[in-house]
C-alpha positions as CSV (number, residue, x, y, z in Angstrom):
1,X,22.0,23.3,-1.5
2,X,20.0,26.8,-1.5
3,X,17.6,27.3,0.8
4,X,14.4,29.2,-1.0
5,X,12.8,31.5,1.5
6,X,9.8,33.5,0.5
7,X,9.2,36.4,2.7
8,X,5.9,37.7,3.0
9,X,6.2,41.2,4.1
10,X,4.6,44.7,2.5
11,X,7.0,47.2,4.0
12,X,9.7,47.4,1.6
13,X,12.2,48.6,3.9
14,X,12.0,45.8,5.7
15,X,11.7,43.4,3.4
16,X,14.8,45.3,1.3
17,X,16.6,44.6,4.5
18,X,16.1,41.1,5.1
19,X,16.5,40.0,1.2
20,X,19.6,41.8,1.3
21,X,20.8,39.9,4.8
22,X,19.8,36.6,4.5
23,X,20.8,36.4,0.5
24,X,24.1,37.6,1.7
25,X,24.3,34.0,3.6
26,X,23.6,32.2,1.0
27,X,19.5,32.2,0.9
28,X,17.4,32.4,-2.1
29,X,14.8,34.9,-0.9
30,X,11.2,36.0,-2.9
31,X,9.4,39.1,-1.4
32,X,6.2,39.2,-2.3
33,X,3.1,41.3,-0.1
34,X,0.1,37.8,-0.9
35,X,-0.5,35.3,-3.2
36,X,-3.0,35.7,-6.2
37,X,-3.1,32.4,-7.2
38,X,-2.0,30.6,-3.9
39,X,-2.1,26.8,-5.4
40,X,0.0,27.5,-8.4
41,X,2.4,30.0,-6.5
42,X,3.3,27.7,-3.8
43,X,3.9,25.0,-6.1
44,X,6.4,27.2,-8.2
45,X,8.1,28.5,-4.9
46,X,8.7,24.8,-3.7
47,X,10.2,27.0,-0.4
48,X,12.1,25.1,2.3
49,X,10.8,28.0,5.1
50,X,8.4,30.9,4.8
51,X,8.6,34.1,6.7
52,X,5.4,35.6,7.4
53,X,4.4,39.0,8.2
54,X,1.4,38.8,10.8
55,X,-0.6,42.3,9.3
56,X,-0.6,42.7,5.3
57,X,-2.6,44.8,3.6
58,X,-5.8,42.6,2.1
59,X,-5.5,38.6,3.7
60,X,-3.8,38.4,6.8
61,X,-1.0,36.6,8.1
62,X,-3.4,33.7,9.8
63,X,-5.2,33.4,6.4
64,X,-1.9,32.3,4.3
65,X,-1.3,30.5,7.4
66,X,-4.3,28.0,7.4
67,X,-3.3,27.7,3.1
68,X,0.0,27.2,3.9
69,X,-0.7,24.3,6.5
70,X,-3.2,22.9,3.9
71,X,-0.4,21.9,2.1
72,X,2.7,22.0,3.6
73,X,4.4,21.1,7.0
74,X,7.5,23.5,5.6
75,X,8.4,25.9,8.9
76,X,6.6,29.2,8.8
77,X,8.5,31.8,11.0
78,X,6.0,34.8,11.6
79,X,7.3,38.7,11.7
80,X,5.1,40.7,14.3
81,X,5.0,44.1,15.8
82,X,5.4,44.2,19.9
83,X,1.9,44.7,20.2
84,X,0.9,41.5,18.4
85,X,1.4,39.5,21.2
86,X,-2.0,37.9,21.2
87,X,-2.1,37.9,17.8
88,X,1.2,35.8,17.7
89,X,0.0,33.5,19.8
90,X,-3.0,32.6,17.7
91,X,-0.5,32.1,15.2
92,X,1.3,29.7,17.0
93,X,-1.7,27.4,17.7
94,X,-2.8,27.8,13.2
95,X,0.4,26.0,13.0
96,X,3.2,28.5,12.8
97,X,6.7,27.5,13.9
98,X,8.5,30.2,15.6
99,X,8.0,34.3,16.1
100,X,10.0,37.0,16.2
101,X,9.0,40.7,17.5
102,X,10.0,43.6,15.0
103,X,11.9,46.0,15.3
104,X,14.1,42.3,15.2
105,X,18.1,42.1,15.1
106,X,19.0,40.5,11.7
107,X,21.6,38.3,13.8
108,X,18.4,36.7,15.2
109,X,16.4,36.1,12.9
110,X,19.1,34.4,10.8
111,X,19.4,32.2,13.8
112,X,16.2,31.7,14.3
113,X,15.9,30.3,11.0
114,X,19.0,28.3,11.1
115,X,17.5,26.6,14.2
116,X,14.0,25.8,12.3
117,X,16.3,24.4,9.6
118,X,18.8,22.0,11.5
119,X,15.4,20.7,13.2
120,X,13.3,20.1,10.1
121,X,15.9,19.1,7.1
122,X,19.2,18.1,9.3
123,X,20.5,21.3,8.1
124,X,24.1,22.3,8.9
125,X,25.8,25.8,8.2
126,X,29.3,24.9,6.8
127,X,32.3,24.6,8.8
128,X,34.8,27.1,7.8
129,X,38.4,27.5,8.5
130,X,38.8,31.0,10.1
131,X,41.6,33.1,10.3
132,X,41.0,36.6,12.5
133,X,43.4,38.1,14.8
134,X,45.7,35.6,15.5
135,X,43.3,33.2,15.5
136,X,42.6,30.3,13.8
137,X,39.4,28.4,13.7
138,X,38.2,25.3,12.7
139,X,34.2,24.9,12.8
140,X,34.7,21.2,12.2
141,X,36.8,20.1,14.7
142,X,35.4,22.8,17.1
143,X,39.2,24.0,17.6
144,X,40.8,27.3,18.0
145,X,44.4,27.9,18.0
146,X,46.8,30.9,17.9
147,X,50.7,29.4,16.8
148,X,51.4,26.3,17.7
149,X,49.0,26.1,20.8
150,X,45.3,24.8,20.0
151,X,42.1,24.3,22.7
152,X,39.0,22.0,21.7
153,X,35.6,23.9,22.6
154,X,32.4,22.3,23.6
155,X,29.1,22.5,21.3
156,X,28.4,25.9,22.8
157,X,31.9,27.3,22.7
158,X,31.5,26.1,19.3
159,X,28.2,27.7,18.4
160,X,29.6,31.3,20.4
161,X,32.4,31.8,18.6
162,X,31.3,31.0,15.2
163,X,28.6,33.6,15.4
164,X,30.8,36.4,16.5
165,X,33.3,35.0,13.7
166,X,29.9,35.3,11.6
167,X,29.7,38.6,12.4
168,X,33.2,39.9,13.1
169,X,33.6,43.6,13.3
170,X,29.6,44.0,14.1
171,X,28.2,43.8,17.7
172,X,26.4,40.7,18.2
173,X,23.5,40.6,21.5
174,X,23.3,38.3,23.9
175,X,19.5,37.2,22.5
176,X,21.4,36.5,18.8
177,X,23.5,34.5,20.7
178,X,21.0,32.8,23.2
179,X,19.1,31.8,19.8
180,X,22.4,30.2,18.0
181,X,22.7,27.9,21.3
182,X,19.1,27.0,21.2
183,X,17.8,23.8,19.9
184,X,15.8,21.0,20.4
185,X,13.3,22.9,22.2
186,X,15.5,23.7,24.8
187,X,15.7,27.0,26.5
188,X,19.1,28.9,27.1
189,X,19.2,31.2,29.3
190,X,21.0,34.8,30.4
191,X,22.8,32.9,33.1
192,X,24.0,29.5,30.8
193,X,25.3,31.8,28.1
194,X,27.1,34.0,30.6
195,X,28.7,30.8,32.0
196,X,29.7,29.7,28.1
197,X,31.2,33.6,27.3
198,X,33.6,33.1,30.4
199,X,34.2,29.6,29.5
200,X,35.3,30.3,25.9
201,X,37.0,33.5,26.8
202,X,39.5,31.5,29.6
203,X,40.3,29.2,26.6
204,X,41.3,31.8,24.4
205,X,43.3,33.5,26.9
206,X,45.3,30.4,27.5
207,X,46.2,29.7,23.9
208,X,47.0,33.1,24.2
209,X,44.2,35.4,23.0
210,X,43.5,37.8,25.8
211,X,40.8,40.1,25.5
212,X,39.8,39.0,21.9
213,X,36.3,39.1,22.7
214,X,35.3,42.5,23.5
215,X,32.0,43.4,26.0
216,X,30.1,45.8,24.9
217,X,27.9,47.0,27.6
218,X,23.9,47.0,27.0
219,X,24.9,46.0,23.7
220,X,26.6,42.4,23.6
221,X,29.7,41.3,22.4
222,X,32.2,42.0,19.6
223,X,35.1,40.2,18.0
């Protein structure tokens, strides 16, 4: 199943950037700055999630916000600047879903989304069989092995090592990977993901893989 995604956003660089990202994970995304005809629009997008810039040129961000909720209960995910803060949180209480502060990490947001997706549709990202460095793993069975030796990981081994599998040879941060581990409303923090890292990393080394998970400092992590 695709995903459709329209992204309502008037700076084309970002916009470029995120169409480019998330379509690369398998996401139908529409950029578009408004709607002219909002009833008929939304009814030909039939979208699963919206991303929503908070300041466009014209109608705002709350406007197609209070259409949007008219509607549809589909998860809106705003786009704000820093400085929105109080704006974002007006947005929250006309219904949107989640926020995200630009200048954003890509790794985030497709996270972020993710999250909104397992909680509204049962969404799952498939399970792939991975191969990288020696290692081999298995997103369904939550298994990684090197030869003959193989560890089971918990959910948030799990989750960890996918996403840096995800994004192997790119530096992932600690807030992508905070967001991968969240659901269910429930906050993780610097200190439970720090326990996880450790966790998986002891596992790896005993099957064998020592050092494959690289620190990069004030950065994250890299695999």
């Amino acid at each position: 199943m695709t995903y459709r995604i329209p992204l309502v956003e008037d700076d084309p660089v970002i916009a470029g950037e995120v169409q480019h990202h998330l379509t690369g994970w398998g996401y139908e995304v529409m950029v578009r700055d408004g709607f002219d005809d909002f009833d008929a629009e939304w009814a030909q997008l039939s979208p699963h999630l919206v991303l929503l810039d908070l300041m466009l040129p014209g109608r705002n961000g709350y406007h197609w916000c209070r259409l949007i909720r008219r509607v549809s209960q589909v998860p809106i995910l705003f786009l704000t600047s820093a400085a929105d803060n109080l704006n974002a949180i007006t947005a929250m209480a006309q219904g949107a879903d989640d926020l995200i502060a630009k200048p954003f990490d890509l790794g985030v947001l497709t996270a972020r989304i993710e999250a909104l997706l397992r909680r509204t549709y049962g969404y799952a990202a498939p399970a792939p069989v991975i191969a990288h460095r020696g290692l081999v793993y298995d997103a369904a069975r939550a298994t990684a092995a090197h030869g003959t030796q193989e560890v089971e990981l918990t959910r948030n081994e799990n989750r960890i090592l996918q996403t840096l599998l995800d994004n192997r040879g790119s530096i992932v941060s600690r807030e992508a990977l905070m967001t991968a581990l969240w659901e269910d409303d429930t906050y993780v923090d610097e200190n439970t993901l720090t326990v996880n890292v450790a966790r998986l990393r002891r596992k790896l080394a005993d099957i064998g893989l020592v050092d494959l998970i690289e620190t990069r400092k004030g950065q994250g992590y890299l695999l």
